[in-house]
C-alpha positions as CSV (number, residue, x, y, z in Angstrom):
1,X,193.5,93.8,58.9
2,X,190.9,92.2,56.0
3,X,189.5,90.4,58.8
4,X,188.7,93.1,61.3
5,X,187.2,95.1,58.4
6,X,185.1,92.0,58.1
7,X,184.1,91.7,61.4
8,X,182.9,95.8,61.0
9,X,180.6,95.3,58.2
10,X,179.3,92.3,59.8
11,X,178.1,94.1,63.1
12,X,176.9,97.1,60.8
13,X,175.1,94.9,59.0
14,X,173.8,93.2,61.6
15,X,172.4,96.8,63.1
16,X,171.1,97.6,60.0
17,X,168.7,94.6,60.1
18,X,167.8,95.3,63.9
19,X,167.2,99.0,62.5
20,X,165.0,97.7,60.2
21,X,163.2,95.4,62.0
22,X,162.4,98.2,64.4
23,X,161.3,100.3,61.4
24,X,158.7,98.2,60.6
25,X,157.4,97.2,63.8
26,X,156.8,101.0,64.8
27,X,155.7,101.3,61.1
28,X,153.2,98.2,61.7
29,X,151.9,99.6,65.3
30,X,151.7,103.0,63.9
31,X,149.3,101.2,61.1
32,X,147.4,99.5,64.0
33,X,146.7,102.6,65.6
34,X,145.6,104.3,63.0
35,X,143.3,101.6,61.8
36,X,142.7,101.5,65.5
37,X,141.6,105.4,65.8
38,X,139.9,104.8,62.2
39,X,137.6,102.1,63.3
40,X,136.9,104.2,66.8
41,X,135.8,107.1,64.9
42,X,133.6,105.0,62.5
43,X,132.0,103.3,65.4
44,X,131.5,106.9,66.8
45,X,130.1,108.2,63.7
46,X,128.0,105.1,64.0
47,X,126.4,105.4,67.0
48,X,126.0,109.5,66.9
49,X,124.2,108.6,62.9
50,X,122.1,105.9,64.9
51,X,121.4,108.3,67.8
52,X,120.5,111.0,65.9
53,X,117.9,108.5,63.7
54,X,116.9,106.8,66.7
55,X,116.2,110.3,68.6
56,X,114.7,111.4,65.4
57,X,112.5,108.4,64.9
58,X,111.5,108.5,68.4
59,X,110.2,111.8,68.5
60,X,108.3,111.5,65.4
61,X,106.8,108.2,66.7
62,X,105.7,110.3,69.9
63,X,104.3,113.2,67.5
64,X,102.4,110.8,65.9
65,X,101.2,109.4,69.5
66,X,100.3,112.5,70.9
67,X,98.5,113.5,67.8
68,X,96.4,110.3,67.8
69,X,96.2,110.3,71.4
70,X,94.5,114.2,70.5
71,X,92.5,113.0,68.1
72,X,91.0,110.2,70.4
73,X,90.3,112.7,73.2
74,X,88.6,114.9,70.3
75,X,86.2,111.7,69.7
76,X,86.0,111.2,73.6
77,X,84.6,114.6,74.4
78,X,82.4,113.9,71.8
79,X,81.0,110.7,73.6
80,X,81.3,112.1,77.1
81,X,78.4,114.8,76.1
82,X,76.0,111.7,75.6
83,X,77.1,110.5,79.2
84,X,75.6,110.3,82.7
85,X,78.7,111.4,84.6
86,X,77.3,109.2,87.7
87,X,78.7,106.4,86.1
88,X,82.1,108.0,85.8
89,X,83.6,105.4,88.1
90,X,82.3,102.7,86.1
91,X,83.3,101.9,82.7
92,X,79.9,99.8,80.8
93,X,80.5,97.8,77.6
94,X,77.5,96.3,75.7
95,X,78.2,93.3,73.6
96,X,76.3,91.9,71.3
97,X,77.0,88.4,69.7
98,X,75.5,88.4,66.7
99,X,73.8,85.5,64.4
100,X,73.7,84.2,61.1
101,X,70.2,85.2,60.1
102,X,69.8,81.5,59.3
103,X,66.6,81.2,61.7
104,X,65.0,84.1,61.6
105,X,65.6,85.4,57.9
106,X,67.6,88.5,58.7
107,X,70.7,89.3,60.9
108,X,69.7,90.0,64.6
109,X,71.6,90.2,68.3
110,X,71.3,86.4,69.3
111,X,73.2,87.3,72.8
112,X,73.2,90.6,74.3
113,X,75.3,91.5,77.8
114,X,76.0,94.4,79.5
115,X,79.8,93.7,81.0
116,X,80.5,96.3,83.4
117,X,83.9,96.9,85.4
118,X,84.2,99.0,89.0
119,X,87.6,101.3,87.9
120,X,88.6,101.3,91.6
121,X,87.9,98.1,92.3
122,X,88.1,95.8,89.2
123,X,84.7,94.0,89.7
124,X,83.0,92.9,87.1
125,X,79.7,92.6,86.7
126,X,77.6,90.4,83.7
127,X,73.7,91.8,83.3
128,X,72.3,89.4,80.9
129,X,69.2,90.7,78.3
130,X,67.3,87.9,76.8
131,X,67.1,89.1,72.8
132,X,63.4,88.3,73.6
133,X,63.1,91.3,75.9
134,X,60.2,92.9,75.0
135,X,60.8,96.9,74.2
136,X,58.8,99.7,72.8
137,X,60.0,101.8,69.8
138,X,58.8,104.4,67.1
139,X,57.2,102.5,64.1
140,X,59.4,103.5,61.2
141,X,60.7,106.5,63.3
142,X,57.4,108.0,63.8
143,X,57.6,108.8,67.4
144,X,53.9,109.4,67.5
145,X,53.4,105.3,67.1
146,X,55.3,103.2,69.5
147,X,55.3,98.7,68.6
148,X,56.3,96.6,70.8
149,X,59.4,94.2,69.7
150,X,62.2,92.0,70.7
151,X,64.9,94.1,71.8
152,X,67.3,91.3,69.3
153,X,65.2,92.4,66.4
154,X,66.2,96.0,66.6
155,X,69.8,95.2,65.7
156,X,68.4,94.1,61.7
157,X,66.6,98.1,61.4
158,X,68.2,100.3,63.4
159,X,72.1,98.5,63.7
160,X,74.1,98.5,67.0
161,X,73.8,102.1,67.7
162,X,69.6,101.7,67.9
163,X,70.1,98.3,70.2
164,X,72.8,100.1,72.5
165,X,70.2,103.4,72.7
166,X,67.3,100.7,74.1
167,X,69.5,99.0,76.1
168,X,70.9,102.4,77.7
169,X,67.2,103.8,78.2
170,X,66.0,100.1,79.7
171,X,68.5,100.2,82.5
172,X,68.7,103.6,83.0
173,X,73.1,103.9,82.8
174,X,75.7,104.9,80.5
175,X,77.2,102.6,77.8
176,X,80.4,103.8,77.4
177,X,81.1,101.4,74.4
178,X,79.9,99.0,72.1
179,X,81.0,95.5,70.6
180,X,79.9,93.4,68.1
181,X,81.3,89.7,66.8
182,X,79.5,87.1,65.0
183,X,79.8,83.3,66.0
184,X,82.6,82.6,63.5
185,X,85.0,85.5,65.7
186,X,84.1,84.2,68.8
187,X,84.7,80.7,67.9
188,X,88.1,81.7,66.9
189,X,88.5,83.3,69.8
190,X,87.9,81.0,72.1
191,X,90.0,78.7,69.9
192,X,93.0,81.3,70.2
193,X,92.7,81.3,74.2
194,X,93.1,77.2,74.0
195,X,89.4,76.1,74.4
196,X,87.5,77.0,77.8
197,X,86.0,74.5,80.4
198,X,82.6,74.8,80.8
199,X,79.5,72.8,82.5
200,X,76.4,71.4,80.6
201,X,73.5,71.5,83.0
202,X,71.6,69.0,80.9
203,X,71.8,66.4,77.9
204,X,71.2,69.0,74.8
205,X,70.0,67.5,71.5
206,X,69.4,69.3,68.7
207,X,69.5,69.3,64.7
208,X,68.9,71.4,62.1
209,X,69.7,70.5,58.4
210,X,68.7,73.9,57.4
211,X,71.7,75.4,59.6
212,X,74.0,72.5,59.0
213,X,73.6,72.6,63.5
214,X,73.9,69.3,65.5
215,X,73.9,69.9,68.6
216,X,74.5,66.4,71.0
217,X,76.6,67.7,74.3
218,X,76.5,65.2,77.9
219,X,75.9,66.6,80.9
220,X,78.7,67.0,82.9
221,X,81.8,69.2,82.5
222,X,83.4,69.2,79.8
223,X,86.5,71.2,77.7
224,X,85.1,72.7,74.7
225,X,86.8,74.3,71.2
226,X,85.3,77.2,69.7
227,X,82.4,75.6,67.5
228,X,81.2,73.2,70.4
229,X,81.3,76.3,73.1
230,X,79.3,77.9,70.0
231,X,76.5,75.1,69.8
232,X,76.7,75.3,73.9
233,X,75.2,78.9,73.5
234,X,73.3,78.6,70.8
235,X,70.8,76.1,72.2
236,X,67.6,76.9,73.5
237,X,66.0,73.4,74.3
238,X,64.7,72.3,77.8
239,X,62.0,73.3,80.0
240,X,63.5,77.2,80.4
241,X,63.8,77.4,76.6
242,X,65.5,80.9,75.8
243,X,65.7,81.8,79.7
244,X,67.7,78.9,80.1
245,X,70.5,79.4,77.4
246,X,70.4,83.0,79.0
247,X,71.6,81.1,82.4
248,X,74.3,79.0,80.4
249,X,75.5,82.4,79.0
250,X,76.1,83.9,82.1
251,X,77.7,80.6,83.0
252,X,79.6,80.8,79.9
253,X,81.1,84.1,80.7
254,X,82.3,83.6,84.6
255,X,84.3,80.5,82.7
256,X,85.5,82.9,80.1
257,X,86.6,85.7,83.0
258,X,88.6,83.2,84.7
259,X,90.3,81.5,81.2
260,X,91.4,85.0,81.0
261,X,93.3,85.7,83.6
262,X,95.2,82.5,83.9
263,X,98.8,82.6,83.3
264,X,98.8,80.5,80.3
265,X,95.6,83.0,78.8
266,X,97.6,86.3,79.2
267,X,100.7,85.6,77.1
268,X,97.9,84.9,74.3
269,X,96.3,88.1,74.9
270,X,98.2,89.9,72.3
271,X,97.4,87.7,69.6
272,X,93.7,87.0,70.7
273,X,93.1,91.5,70.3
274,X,95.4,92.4,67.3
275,X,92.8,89.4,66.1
276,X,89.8,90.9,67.5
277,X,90.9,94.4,66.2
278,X,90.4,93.3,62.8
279,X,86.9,91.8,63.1
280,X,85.1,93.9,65.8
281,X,82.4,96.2,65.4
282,X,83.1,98.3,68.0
283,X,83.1,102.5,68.9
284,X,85.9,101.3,71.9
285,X,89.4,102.3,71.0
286,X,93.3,100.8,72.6
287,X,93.1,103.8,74.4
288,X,90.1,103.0,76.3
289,X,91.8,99.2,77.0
290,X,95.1,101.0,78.4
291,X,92.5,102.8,80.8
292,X,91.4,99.6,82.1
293,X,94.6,97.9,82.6
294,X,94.8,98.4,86.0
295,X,91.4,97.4,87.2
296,X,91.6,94.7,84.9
297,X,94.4,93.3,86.3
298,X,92.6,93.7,89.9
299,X,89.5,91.8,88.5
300,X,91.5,88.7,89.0
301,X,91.4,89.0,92.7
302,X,87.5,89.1,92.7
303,X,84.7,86.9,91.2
304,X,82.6,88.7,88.5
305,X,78.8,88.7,89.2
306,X,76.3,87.8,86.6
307,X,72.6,88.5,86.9
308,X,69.5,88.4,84.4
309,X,67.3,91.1,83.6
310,X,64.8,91.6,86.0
311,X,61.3,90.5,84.4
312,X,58.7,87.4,83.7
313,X,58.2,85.3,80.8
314,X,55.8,86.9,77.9
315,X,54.0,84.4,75.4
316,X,52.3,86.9,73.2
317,X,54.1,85.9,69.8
318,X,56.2,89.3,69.9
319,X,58.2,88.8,72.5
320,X,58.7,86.3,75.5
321,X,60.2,88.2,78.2
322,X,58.8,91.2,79.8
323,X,61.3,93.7,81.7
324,X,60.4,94.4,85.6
325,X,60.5,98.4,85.3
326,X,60.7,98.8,89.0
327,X,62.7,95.4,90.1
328,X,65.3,96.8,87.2
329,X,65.8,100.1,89.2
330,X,66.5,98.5,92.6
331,X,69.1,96.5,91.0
332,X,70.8,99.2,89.4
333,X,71.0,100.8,92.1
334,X,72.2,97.8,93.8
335,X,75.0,97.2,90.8
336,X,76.0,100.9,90.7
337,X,76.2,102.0,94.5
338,X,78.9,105.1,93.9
339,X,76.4,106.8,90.8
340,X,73.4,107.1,93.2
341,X,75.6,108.0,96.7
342,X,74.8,111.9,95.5
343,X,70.6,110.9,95.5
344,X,71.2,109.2,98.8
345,X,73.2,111.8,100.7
346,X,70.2,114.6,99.0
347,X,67.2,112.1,100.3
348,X,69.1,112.0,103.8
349,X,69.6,115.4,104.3
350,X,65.4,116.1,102.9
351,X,64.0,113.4,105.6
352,X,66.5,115.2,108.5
353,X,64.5,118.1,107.4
């Protein structure tokens, strides 16, 4: 009897554990889910707080966008009055590089190009001005007396806006922008972009104590860093004297057009402008680069074009070159075929007449 008693309390004891152990593994699943629906709805509260931010970031980054973007079309229409909408499917950029006053006593344009782009296109086109081109301006703003003077020189009295208004009446087009960089920027530049490979048409030999410049480059070809490609463009030895360093800056800027658009160029671009931004003096704004992109990115397919000003050498002591008024027209019109198609249509109808 004792013994069957014992063999009850054993089974019921026995349940009682198994009843137990269930207890606490629904208790412990029951905890897992809830820590399971608590870590949901944190993740949930998560990514609506983040969504929310992000959304409200996002639309206060675009605010700020648009209203810049406003701004800039504010400062645009301002610029677009001073226009000759002929050129409107070109977009002209004057660049000046800019010495150290070392040789002449004050700071003037040492190298002065007009760089223009065809927007539907993508050519490019280089029009190199000798900084000894002579031009005519009011003596100390008195337009009643008109001097004759290097068109370099204008840069140390009236800045970049007076050189770009010469430059603009000379040639007859619109400049949309303006840039500016000494030799120390462009050296870096160029040093950013890995060095460019450029020809040197003759043995140059030069020093100058004064300027700390030696200047001892082979001819031949060559791969330069910034400072050499700097010295390359600075001298003006040889029997073509300033003419000639005009011809190895337009040779200087087809090597620079195709450094730029090689594979190994483009994943520096966005080191070599955030650079530039800082040190440029310059009226052109990121907005007017995202216009370009396209027809930049087209320019690749096509060689750029580089011509010097139309003229003749001048030996008067003021200045040594002497623009061609007339041959500078024809080539203009040569250049910029689409802003004179309007005059050409007019004169065709007038000789049908």
């Amino acid at each position: 009897m004792f013994k069957k008693t014992s063999k009850k309390n054993g089974a019921g004891s026995h349940m009682d554990r198994n009843i137990k152990e269930l207890r606490k593994v629904k208790t412990r699943r029951a905890t897992i889910r809830y820590f399971r629906l608590l870590i949901l709805a944190l993740c949930l509260w998560l990514v609506g707080w983040a969504g929310y931010h992000g959304v409200r970031i996002s639309w206060n980054i675009y605010q700020d966008c648009h209203a810049r973007y406003e701004e800039y079309l504010t400062r645009r229409r301002e610029r677009e009055k001073h226009w000759d909408h002929r050129f409107d499917g070109y977009y002209n950029t004057l660049i000046l590089g800019i010495g150290n006053g070392t040789e002449t006593g004050s700071v003037e344009a040492d190298t002065l190009v007009v760089a223009s782009v065809d927007k539907a296109t993508g050519q490019l086109v280089y029009v190199a001005i000798p900084r000894g081109t002579a031009v005519t301006v009011p003596a100390g703003g008195d337009e009643r007396i008109k001097v004759t003077v290097p068109i370099g020189s204008l840069y140390s009295t009236g800045g970049i806006k007076e050189t770009e208004r010469a430059v603009r009446e000379m040639l007859g087009i619109t400049i949309h922008q303006y840039v500016a960089l000494d030799m120390e920027t462009a050296a870096h530049a160029i040093d950013i972009l890995g060095g460019i490979d450029l020809y040197v048409p003759e043995s140059m030999r030069y020093e100058d104590p004064e300027q700390e410049l030696v200047i001892s480059l082979d001819r031949g070809y060559r791969h330069f860093d910034g400072q050499d490609a700097m010295r390359f463009l600075r001298y003006r030895g040889g029997e073509m004297g300033d003419i000639g360093r005009v011809q190895r800056q337009q040779g200087f800027l087809r090597a620079l057009c195709e450094k730029l658009t090689e594979p190994a160029s483009i994943i520096k671009l966005p080191g070599l402008v955030s650079y530039l931004q800082r040190k440029l003096d310059t009226n052109g704004e990121i907005w007017d680069a995202l216009e370009l992109r396209d027809c930049i990115y087209r320019a690749k397919e096509k060689k750029p074009q580089t011509i010097l000003l139309p003229g003749m050498t001048r030996n008067d002591g003021i200045a040594n070159w002497q623009p061609d008024k007339t041959a500078i027209d024809s080539r203009v019109r040569e250049l910029f075929p689409k802003a004179f198609e309007e005059n050409k249509t007019e004169e065709s109808k007038d000789g049908g007449k």
